[in-house]
N, C-alpha and C positions, 0 to 999 in steps of 0.2 A: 504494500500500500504506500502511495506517495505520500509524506508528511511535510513537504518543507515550507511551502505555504503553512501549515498549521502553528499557530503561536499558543503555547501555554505559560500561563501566570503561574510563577511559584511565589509561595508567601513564605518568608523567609530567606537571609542573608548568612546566616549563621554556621559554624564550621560542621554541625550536620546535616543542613540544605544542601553542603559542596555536591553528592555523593548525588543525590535526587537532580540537581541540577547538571549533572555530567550524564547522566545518564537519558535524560531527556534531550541533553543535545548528542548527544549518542546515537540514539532513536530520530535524529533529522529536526527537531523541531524548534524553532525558536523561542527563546525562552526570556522571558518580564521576572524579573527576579525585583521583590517588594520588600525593602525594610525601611527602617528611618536611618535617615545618615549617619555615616560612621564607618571605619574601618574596617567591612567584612568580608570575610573571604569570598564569600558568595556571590559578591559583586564581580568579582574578576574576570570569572567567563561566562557573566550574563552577557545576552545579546542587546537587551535593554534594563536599566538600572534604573530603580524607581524611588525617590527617597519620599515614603507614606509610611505613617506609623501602622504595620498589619491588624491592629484594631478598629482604624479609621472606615469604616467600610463605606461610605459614602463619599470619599475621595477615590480609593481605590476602586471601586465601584466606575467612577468618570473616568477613570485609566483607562479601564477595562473596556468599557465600550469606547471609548476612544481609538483604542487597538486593535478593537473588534475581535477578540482571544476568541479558541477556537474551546481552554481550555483553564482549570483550577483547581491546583490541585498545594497540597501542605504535608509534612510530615513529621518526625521527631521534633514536634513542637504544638503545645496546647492552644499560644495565644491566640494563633488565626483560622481555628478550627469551624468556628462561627461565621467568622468573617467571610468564608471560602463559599462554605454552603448558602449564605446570606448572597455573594454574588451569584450563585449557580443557579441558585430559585429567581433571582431578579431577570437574570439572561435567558432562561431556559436551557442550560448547562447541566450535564451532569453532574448534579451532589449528593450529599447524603439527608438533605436538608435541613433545616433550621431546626426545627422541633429537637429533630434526633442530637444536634451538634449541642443545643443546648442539656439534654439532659447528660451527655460522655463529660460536657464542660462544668457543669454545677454540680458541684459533690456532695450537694445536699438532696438532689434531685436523685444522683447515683446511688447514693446511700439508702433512699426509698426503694429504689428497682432494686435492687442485692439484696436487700429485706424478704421483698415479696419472691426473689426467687431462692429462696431458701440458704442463702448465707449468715453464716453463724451470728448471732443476734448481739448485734453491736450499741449499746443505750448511745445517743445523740442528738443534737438540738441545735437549731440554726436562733443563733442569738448575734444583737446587734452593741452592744455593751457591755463593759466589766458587770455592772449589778447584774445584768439578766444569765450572764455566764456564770458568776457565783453563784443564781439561783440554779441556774443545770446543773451545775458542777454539786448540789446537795443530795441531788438524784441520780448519785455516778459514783462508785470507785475509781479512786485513784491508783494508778496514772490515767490522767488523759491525754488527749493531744487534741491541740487547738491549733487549728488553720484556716484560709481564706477558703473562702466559697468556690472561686474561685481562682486559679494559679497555677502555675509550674515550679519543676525544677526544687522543688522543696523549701522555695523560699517562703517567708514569714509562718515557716510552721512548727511549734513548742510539743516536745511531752513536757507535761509538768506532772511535779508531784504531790505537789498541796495545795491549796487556796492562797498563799503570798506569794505563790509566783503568777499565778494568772492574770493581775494588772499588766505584765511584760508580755506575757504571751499573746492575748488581747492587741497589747499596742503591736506587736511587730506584726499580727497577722491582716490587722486592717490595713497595718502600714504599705502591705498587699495584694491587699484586695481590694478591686474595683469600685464595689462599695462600704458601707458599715457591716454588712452581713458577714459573718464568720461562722465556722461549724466546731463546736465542741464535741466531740466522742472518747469512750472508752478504750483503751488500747488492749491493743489484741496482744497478749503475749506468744511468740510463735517464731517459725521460722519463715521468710517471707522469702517468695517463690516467683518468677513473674511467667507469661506466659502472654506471646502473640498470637495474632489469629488474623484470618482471611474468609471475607465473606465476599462470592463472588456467586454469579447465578446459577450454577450447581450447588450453592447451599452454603455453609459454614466448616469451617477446618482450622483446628487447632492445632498451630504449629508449636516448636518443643516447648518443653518448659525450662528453666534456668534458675537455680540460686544465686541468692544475691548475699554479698556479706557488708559490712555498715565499715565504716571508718569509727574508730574509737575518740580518735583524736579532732573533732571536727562539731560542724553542730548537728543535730539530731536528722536520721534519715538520710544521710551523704553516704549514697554506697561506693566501698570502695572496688569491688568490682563481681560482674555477675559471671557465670558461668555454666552452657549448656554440657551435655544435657544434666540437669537434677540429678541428685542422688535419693532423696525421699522415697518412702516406700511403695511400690508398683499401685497400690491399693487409693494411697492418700494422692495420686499422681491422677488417673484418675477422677477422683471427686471432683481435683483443680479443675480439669477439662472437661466435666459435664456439667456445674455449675459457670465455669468460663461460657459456653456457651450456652447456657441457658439465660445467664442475664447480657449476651450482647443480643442476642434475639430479642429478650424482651425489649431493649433497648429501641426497638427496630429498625438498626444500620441494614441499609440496604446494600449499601456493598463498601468495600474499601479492608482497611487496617485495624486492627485494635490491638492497643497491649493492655494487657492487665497485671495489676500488684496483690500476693493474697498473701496472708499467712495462716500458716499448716500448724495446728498441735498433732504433732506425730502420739503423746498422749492418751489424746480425748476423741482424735479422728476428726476434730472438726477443722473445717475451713472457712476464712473470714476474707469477704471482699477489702482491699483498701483502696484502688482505685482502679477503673476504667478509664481507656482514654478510645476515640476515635480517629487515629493515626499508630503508626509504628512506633516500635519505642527507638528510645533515642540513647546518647552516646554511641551509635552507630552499629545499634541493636539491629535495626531492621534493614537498614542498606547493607551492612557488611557480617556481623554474626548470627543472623536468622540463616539467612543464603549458606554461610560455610557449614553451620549443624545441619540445615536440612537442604539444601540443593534448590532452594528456592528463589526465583528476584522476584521477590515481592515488590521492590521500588519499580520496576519495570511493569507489574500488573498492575500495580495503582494507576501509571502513567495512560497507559492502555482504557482502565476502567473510567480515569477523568477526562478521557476522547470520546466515549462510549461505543468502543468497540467491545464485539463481542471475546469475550474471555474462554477459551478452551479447557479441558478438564486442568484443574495446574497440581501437577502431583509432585510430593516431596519424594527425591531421589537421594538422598544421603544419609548419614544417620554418625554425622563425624563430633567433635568437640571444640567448643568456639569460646572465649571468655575475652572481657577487656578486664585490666587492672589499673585501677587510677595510682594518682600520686598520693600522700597523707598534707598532713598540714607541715607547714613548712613554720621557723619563727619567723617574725616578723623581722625582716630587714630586705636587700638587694640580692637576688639572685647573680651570683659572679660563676658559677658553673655546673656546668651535669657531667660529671663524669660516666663514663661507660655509653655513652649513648650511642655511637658507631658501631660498637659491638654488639650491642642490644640490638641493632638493627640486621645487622646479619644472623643472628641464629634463627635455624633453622625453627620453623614452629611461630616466626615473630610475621603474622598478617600486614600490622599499619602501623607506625607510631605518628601521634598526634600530641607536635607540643605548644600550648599557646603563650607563651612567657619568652623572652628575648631577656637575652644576658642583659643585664643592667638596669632591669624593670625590677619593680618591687612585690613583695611573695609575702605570705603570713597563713593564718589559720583559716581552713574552711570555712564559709558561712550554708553556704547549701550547695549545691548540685552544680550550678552554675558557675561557680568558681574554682573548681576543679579546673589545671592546666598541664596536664601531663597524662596522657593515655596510650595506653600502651595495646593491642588489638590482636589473640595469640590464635590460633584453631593446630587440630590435634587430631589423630586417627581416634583416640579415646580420653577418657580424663584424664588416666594414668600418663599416658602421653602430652599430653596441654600440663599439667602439674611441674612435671620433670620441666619444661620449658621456662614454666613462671619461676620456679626455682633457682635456675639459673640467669635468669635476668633482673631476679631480686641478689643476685652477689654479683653483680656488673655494674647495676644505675644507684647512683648516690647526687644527690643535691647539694652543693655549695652556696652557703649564708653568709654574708656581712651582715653583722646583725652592733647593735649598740656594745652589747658583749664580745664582741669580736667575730672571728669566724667560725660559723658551726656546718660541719658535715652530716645530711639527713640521708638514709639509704632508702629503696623504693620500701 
């Protein structure tokens, strides 16, 4: 099929757009790459560079028909989820539409649908103020966690432990969120498992699943890296994927991406939603570690699906091991060197490395997900194979600090 006349909008600039965006001009087509200005990579080999905030939808919207797009499409990234499907229903474009985009994006909406579909019974409350969250929070064991309604990337989201921290929590999560609205819940104690998926018009399929492990050193929720496929018990594995698909269904995505977050009591046998999303997951989960565990380019069927062609059966052909591992927090001072990074680059087993810090830039402690700058991208014929790999690339890479204290060496 000839594409080159065809122009698709990507929403997003960001260093995991790169991989969507290459791949669409891959596929011939010209591509409107959307962020607000700023130094993105994504910018580099758009064909047309847009500087509109991707929430703006009514500017981006006059883009769009301006350009006359053929196409719109978003991926490892929540903010423009809305936005996309808001242009699609506006143009008569292929989306997921509004309705749907709004309940993957409001986690207060989410949290209702994972209820009604049988996910383990989470207590929570969409509250707009400290008082009315301390009045939730009287109806709740402790820990909770408080986050925006709304959001990515794990920012302005708190577990807390008692009622004198919830004033802070409150303030960062609104600080936000789009609006006053925030969502208080009970924390799920468990092992938290993620798990994408593909809905295309042969129906729904559940791609692997992956453990994910937290950074200790950091703020709450910063994984430090995830890794297919799971080790969990064939049973509780499972549950993940018939309730995964039983709430994106309910959901009603008509077709596209979804990753989802759950956690597993291997214990109690139950399984608890924590979040769906209606796109691929991100840190270069769905364009580069879905594809090497299961043999799939999903970034290339979305692209396909945001054309509206038709989609042929898409069957997973692999069944290999795939993980990224981030960097930890660093101290606060001037990053002056990474050692081992040449050699971390050649071992065998090493996919991509992605570093976003330049010698001379300033480095310090996690705050969420987003400021993570050092990933490292591995796949493996098995775990045991990906293991031995991370192994050895954790006695290679070491971070170099000028710090008030002098110089301090951090290792991966």
């Amino acid at each position: 099929m000839n594409v080159s006349s065809k122009k698709i909008m990507i929403l997003g600039a960001g260093v995991y757009q790169v991989p969507l965006i290459h791949k669409a001009k891959e596929m011939g087509l010209t591509t409107l790459v959307v962020s607000i200005a700023g130094d993105y990579p994504g910018f580099i080999d758009a064909d047309i560079a847009i500087n509109i905030d991707v929430r703006d939808e009514q500017a981006i919207y006059r883009m769009a028909v301006e350009h006359q797009i053929d196409a719109i499409v978003t991926n490892q990234t929540d903010l423009p989820v809305t936005t996309a499907a808001y242009i699609a229903e506006k143009m008569g474009l292929p989306g997921i539409g509004l309705a749907c985009a709004s309940r993957f994006t409001n986690k207060f909406l989410m949290r209702d649908v994972a209820e009604r579909c049988g996910s383990a019974t989470i207590a929570y409350q969409k509250v707009t103020s400290l008082e009315s969250a301390l009045a939730a929070a009287e109806n709740m064991r402790y820990p909770l966690v408080v986050k925006p309604i709304s959001n990515q990337g794990s920012r302005g989201v708190s577990k807390v432990t008692g009622a004198e921290q919830l004033a802070r929590a409150v303030r960062d999560a609104q600080l936000y969120s789009t609006s006053d609205e925030i969502l208080v819940e009970e924390y799920f104690e468990g092992k938290e498992i993620i798990i994408d998926g593909l809905m295309t018009e042969q129906g729904f399929q559940n791609l692997p699943l992956g453990d994910v492990e937290f950074l200790v050193d950091s703020g709450p929720f910063v994984s430090r890296s995830v890794t297919y496929p799971s080790t969990i018990p064939a049973a509780l594995q499972e549950k993940v994927r018939t309730l995964n698909e039983r709430i994106v269904r309910a959901m009603g995505l008509p077709f596209g991406l979804t990753h989802s977050e759950f956690r597993v009591c291997e214990e109690t046998g139950q399984v608890a939603l924590i979040e769906t999303a209606a796109r691929g997951g991100g840190t270069f989960i769905s364009s580069d570690l879905v594809p090497l565990a299961c043999g799939l380019d999903v970034e290339r069927i979305l692209i396909q699906q945001a054309l509206g062609w038709s989609i042929p059966e898409a069957t997973q052909t692999a069944t290999r091991a795939s993980a990224y591992v981030c960097a930890g927090s660093l101290p606060s001072g001037v990053l002056i060197a990474i050692k081992g990074l040449a050699a971390a680059e050649r071992l065998p087993g090493i996919h991509r490395v992605v570093i976003q810090k330049k010698i001379g830039e300033t480095v310090g402690p996690l705050l969420d997900k987003t400021s993570r700058f050092a990933i490292f991208l591995l796949s493996g014929k098995d775990r045991e194979e990906l293991e031995q790999t991370r192994f050895q690339l954790s006695k290679l890479v070491s971070f170099v600090v000028e710090t008030n204290d002098g110089v301090i060496e951090i290792g991966l």
